[in-house]
C-alpha positions in Angstrom: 12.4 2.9 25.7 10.1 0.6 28.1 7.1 2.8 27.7 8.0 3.3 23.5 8.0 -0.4 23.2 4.8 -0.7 25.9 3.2 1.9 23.5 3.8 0.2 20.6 3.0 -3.1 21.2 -0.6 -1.9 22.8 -1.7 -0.2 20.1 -0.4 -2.8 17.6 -2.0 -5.7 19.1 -5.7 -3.5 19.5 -5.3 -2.9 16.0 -4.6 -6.6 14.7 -6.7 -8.4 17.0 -9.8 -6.3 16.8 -10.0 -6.3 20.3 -13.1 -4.1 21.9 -9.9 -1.6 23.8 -9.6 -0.8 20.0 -12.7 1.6 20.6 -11.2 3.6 23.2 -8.7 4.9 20.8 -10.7 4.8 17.4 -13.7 6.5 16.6 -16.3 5.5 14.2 -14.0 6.6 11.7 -11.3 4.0 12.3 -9.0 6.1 12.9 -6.5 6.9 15.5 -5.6 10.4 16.6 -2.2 11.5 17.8 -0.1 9.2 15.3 2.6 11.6 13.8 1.4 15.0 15.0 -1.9 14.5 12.9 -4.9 11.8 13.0 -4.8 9.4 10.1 -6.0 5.9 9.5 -4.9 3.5 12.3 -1.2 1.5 12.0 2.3 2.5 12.5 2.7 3.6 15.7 5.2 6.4 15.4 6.2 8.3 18.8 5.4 7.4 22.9 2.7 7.9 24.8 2.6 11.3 27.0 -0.6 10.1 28.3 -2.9 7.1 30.1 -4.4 5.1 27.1 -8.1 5.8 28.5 -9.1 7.6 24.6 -9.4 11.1 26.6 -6.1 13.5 26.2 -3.6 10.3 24.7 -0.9 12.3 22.4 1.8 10.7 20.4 5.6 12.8 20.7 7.0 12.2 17.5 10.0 9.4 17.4 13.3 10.0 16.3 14.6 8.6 12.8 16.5 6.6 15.0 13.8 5.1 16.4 11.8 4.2 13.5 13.2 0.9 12.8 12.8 -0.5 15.5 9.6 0.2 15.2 9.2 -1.4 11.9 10.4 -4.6 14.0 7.6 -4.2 16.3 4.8 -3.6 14.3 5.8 -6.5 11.5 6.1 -8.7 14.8 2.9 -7.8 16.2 1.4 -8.7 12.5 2.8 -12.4 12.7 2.1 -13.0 16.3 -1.7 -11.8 15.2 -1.9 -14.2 12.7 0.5 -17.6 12.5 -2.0 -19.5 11.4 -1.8 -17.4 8.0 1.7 -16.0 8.4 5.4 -16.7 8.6 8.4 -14.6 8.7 11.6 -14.7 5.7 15.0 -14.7 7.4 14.8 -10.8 7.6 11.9 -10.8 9.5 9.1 -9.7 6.8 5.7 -11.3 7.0 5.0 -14.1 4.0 1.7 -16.3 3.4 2.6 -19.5 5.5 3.1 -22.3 3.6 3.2 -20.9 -0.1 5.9 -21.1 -2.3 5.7 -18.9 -6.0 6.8 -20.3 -8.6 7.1 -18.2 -11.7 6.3 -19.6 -15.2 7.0 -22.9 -13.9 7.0 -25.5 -16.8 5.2 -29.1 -16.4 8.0 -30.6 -16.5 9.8 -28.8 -13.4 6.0 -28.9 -11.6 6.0 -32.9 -12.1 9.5 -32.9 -10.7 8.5 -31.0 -7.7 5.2 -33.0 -7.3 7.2 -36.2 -7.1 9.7 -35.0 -4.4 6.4 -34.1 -2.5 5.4 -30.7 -3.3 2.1 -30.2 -3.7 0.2 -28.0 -6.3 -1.7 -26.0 -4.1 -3.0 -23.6 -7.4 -1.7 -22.3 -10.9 -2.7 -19.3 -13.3 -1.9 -17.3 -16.4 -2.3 -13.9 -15.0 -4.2 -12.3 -18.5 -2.4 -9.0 -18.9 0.7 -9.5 -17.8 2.0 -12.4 -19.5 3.3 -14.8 -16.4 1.8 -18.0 -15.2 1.7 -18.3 -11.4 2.0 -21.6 -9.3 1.8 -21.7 -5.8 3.3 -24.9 -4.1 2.7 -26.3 -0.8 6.4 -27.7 0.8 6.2 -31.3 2.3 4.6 -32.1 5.7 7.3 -30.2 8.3 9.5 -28.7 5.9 10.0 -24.9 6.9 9.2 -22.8 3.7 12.4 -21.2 3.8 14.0 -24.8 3.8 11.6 -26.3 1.0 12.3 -22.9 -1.3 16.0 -23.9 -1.3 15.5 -27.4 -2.2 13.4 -26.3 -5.5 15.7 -24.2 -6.3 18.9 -26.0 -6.2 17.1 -28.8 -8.3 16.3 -26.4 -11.0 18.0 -22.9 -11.1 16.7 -21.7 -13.7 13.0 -21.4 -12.9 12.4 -18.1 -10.0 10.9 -19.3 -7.1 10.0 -17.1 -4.4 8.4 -16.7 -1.3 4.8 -15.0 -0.5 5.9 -11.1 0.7 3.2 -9.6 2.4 2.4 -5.7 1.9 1.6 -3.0 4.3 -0.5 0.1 3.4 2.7 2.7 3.2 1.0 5.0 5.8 -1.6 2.9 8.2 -2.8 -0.5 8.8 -5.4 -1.6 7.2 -8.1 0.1 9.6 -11.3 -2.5 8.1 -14.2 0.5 7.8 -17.9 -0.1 7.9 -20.5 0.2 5.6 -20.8 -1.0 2.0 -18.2 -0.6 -0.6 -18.3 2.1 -3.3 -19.9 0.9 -6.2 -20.6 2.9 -9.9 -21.0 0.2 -12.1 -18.4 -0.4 -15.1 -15.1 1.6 -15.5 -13.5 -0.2 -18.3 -11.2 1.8 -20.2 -10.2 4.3 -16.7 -7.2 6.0 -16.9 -6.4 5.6 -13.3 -5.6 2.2 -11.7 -5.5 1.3 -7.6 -3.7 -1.8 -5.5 -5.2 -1.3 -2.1 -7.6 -1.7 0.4 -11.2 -1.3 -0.7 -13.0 1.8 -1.1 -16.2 2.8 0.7 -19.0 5.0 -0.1 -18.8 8.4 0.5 -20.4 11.4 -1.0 -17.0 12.2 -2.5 -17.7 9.9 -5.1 -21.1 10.5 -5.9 -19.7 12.1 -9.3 -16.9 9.5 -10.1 -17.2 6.2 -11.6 -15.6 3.5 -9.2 -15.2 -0.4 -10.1 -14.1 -2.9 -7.8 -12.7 -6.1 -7.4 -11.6 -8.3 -4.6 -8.6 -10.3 -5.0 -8.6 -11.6 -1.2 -11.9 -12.4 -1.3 -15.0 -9.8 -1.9 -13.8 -5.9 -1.3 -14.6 -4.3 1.9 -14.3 -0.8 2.6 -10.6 0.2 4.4 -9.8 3.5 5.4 -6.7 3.6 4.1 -8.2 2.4 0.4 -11.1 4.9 0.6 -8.7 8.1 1.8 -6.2 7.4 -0.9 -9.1 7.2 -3.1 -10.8 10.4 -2.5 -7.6 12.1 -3.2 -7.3 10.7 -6.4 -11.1 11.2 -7.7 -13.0 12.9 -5.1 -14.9 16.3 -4.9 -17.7 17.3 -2.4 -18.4 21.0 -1.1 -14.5 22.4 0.0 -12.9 18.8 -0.5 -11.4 18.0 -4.0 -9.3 15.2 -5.6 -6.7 15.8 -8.4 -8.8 15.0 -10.7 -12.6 14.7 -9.4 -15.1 12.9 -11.3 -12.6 10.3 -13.0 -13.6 6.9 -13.7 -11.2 4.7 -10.8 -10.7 1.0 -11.2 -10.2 -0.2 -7.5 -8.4 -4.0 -6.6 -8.7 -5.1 -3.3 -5.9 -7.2 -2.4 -6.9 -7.6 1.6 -10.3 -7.8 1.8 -10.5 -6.6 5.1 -7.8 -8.7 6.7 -4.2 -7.8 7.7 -3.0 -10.8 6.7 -3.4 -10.7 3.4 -2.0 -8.1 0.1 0.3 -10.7 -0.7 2.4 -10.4 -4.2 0.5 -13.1 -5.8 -2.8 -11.0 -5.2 -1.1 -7.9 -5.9 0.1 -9.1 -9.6 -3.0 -10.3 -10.2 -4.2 -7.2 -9.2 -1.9 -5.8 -12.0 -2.6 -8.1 -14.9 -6.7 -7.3 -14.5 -6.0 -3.4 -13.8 -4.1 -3.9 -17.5 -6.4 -6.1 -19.2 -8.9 -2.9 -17.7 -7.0 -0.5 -19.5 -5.9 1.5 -16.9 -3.0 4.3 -18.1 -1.4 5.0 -14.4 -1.3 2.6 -11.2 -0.9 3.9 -7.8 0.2 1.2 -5.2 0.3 2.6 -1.8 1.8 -0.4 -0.3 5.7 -1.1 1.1 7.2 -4.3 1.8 10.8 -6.0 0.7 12.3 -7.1 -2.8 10.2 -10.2 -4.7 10.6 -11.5 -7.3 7.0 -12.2 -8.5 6.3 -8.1 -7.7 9.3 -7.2 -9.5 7.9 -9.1 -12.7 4.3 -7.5 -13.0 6.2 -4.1 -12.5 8.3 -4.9 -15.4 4.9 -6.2 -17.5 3.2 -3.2 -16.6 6.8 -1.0 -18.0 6.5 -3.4 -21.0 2.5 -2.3 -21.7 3.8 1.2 -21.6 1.6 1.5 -17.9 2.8 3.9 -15.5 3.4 2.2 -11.9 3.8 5.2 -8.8 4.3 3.9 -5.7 4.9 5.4 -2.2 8.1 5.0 -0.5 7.3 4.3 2.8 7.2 6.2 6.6 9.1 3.9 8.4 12.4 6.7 8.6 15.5 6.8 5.7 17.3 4.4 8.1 14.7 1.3 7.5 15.6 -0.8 4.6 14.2 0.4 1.3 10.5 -0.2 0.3 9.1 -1.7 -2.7 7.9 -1.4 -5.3 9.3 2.0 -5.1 12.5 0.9 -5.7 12.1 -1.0 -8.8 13.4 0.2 -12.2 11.0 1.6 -13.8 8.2 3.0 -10.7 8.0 6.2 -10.1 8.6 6.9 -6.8 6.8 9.5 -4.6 7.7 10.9 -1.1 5.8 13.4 0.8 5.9 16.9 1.9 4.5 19.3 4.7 2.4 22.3 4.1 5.6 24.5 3.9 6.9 21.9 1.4 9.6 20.4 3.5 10.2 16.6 3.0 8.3 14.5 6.0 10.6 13.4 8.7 9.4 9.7 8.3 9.5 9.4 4.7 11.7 6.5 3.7 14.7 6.1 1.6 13.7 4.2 -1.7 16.9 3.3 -4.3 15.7 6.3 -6.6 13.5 8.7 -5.8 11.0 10.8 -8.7 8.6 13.0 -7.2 7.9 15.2 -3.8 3.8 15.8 -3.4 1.4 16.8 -0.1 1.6 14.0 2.3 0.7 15.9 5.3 -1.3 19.0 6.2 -3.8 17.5 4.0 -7.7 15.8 4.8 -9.4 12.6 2.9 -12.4 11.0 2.8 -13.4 8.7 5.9 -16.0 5.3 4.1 -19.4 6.2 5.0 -19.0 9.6 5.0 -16.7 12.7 6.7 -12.8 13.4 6.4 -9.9 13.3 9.0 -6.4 14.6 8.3 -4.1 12.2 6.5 -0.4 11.8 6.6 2.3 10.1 4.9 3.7 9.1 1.6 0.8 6.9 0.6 -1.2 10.3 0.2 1.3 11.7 -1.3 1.5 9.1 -4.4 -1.9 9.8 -5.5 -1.5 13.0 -6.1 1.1 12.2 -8.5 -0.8 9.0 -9.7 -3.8 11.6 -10.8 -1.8 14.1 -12.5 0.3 11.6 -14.6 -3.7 10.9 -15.4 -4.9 14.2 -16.4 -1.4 14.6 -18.0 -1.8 11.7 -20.0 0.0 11.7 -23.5 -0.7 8.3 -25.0 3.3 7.3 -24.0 4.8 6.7 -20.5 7.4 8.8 -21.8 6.1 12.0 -22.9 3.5 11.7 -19.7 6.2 12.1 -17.3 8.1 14.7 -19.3 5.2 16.7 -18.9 5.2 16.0 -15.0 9.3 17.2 -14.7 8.3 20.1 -16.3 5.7 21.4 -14.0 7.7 20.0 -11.0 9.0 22.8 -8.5 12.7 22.7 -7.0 12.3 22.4 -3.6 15.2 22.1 -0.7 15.3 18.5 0.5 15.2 15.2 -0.8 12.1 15.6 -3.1 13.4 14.0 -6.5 12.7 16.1 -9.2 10.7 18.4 -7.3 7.8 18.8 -5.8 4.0 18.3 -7.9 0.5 18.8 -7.2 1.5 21.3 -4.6 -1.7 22.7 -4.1 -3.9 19.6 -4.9 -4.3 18.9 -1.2 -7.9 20.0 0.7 -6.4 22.0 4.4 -8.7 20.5 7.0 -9.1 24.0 7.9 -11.7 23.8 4.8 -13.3 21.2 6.1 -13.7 22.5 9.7 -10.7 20.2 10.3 -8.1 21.0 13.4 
C-alpha cells in the first residue's frame, strides 16, 4: 500500500507541478508509458511501481477495482495541493474555483440583496445559446465558500446557487503539449462539437476543418484534446478517425492549466458550440453533480443537440461521473480489442453505448501517435457516428445508432458501436 500511495503521489505531483523529474518519465510526446497496461496521455495513475522511477524499465501492474478510489482521493488531492491559490475542495473532496460562487439566472433584485450583505459581483453573462445568465460572486473577506453558499441560499431559496466544480479529462491529465494549436479557419455550421483541452497540429488534420476557442484563456495544444480529436476527424497514411475530413469546432476550457475546466467555462463552452451549430457534443471530462452543468445539458436536450459524454476510469466503485449521468447524455464506456468492457470503466446512473477505448492509437500535437486508453476515447467514437448518422432529430439519430449497435457480454449499454473505428498501433508501427 506504502509504495501504491509513494507511486501515486510521485507521479501526480511531477505532473501538476511541471517539475523537470516530469522528463524522466514523459517523452516529447507528453505522455507516460506503463499507465494501465498501455501508454496514453499523462494523469491517473492506475497500478504500483515494479520498478525504480529512473524513466528506463518503470512498469505500472494494474490496480484492483478496489483500489481505484482511493486513488481518485489521491490524485484530486494532489490537484488542490498543486494549486490553492486557484482551488478549494466541496465537502466531498472535489476540486472547485476558490472563491467563486454560481449563481444561476440570478435576478437584480436577489444580486442587490447579496451585494449589500457583502457579496461582491465578481462577473455576470447571458450565455447566447443556451438561455441562462451566469453570475459569479465573490463571498465576504474570511467566509469559507462552502459557508457563504449556504447563507445565499437560505436568504433566497428559490434562485440555484452553486459552487465552481472543476473537471478532469475522463482518461489523463491534462498533459499541456507543445507546438501551436490546430488552426483551419471558420467551421461554422460543423456537425461535431468538443469540450476539452486544445487541439494541436498534426498531419491528421491537414484535411479537416478545425476552429478553436479558448474559454480559459487562448487554446493551447493538450494531448488529451488533440488524441480525442484525431479520433473524431483525423486521417493520415494507416491512421483514420470516424469520420475524417469533418469540419470540428474545438472549446478550450483549460487552456493549458489543471486548474481550470470549471462548469462556468464549460457551459459557456456549450452555449457558443450551439450558437455554432454544432449537431453532436463530445465532453470527455468527469467530475460530480452541478447544478450549472446540469442546466447547459438540459439547453442543449432543449436545442434538440446531442451531448455524449465519457463515464469515467476511476473503477465502478468511485462515485458516478458527470455529465454522463445526466438525463438526457448519452453515455459511453469503453471496450478492449476483444470487446470486453475495460476493467476501470466507471459506473454512470445509465449507461448508452460500449465503443474502443483501448487497443487503439491517436494523434500525439505536433505530430506522431501513442496508444490511447480509456473511456474518453471511447466517446468519440460514438460522438462521430451520431455525426455521420445525423437525421436532422436527436431522436431518429440515435435510433439509427441502437440499430447498428452489437450485443456484447458485459456492461456495454445497448451494445457495442464503432467497433472497428479504432487504428491498432500495430498499423502504425505501434507496440
Amino acid at each position: 500500500m506504502m509504495r501504491r500511495a509513494m507511486a501515486v503521489a510521485l507521479a501526480g505531483s511531477m505532473l501538476l507541478a511541471g517539475t523537470p523529474a516530469l522528463a524522466q518519465l514523459l517523452g516529447g510526446n507528453g505522455t507516460l508509458r506503463g499507465l494501465l497496461g498501455a501508454s496514453g496521455p499523462v494523469g491517473t495513475v492506475v497500478g504500483e511501481i515494479d520498478a525504480p522511477l529512473d524513466g528506463i524499465g518503470t512498469t505500472l501492474r494494474m490496480a484492483s477495482t478496489e483500489d481505484m478510489p482511493s486513488l481518485r482521493r489521491d490524485r484530486l488531492r494532489l490537484l488542490l495541493r498543486a494549486n490553492r491559490a486557484a482551488l478549494d475542495a466541496d465537502d466531498a473532496g472535489n476540486p472547485v474555483r476558490r472563491d467563486e460562487i454560481v449563481a444561476i439566472d440570478l435576478s437584480p433584485e436577489a444580486l442587490k440583496h447579496a451585494q449589500a450583505t457583502g457579496f461582491v459581483l465578481a462577473r455576470q453573462e447571458a450565455i447566447e445559446g443556451l438561455g441562462l445568465s451566469v453570475t459569479i460572486l465573490t463571498p465576504p473577506k474570511n467566509l469559507r465558500t462552502r459557508k457563504a453558499i449556504e447563507i445565499l441560499r437560505k436568504a433566497d431559496p428559490q434562485i440555484r446557487y452553486t459552487l465552481d466544480h472543476v473537471y478532469e479529462p475522463a482518461a489523463a491529465g491534462l498533459a499541456p503539449a507543445p507546438g501551436p494549436a490546430a488552426t483551419g479557419g471558420s467551421a461554422a455550421g460543423a456537425t461535431i462539437g468538443l469540450i476539452d483541452g486544445g487541439v494541436g497540429n498534426h498531419p491528421a488534420f491537414a484535411g479537416a476543418t478545425i476552429e478553436q476557442r479558448g474559454f480559459a484563456g487562448p487554446p493551447r495544444p493538450s494531448g488529451h484534446g488533440t488524441a480525442v480529436a484525431s479520433l473524431m476527424v483525423g486521417q493520415a497514411g494507416a491512421f483514420h478517425g470516424v469520420a475524417p475530413g469533418t469540419a470540428l469546432l474545438v472549446a478550450d476550457v483549460y487552456g493549458g492549466a489543471a486548474a481550470n475546466g470549471s462548469a462556468e467555462a464549460i457551459v459557456r463552452a456549450m452555449g457558443w458550440l450551439a450558437v455554432k451549430g454544432a449537431r453532436v457534443i463530445n465532453i470527455s471530462l468527469v467530475g460530480p453533480p452541478n447544478s450549472l452543468l446540469e442546466a447547459g445539458v438540459a439547453a442543449l436536450t432543449r436545442k434538440n443537440i446531442l451531448v455524449v459524454a465519457a463515464v469515467g476510469n476511476d473503477g465502478p466503485a468511485a462515485p458516478p461521473q458527470f455529465p454522463a449521468s445526466y438525463p438526457g447524455v448519452v453515455a459511453v464506456t469503453g471496450v478492449d480489442g476483444r470487446g470486453k468492457p475495460l476493467i476501470e470503466a466507471g459506473k454512470p446512473l445509465h449507461l448508452d453505448f460500449a465503443a474502443p477505448g483501448a487497443d487503439m492509437a491517436g494523434a500525439i500535437s505536433g505530430g506522431g501517435w501513442e496508444v490511447v486508453r480509456g473511456t474518453s476515447f471511447a466517446a468519440p467514437l460514438v460522438s462521430a457516428r451520431l455525426a455521420q448518422l445525423d437525421h436532422g432529430n436527436a431522436a431518429r439519430t440515435l435510433a439509427a445508432l441502437v440499430a447498428e449497435a452489437k450485443p456484447a457480454v458485459g456492461k456495454t449499454g445497448r451494445g457495442i458501436v464503432c467497433g472497428n473505428c479504432a487504428t491498432p498501433p500495430s498499423a502504425l508501427g505501434l507496440k
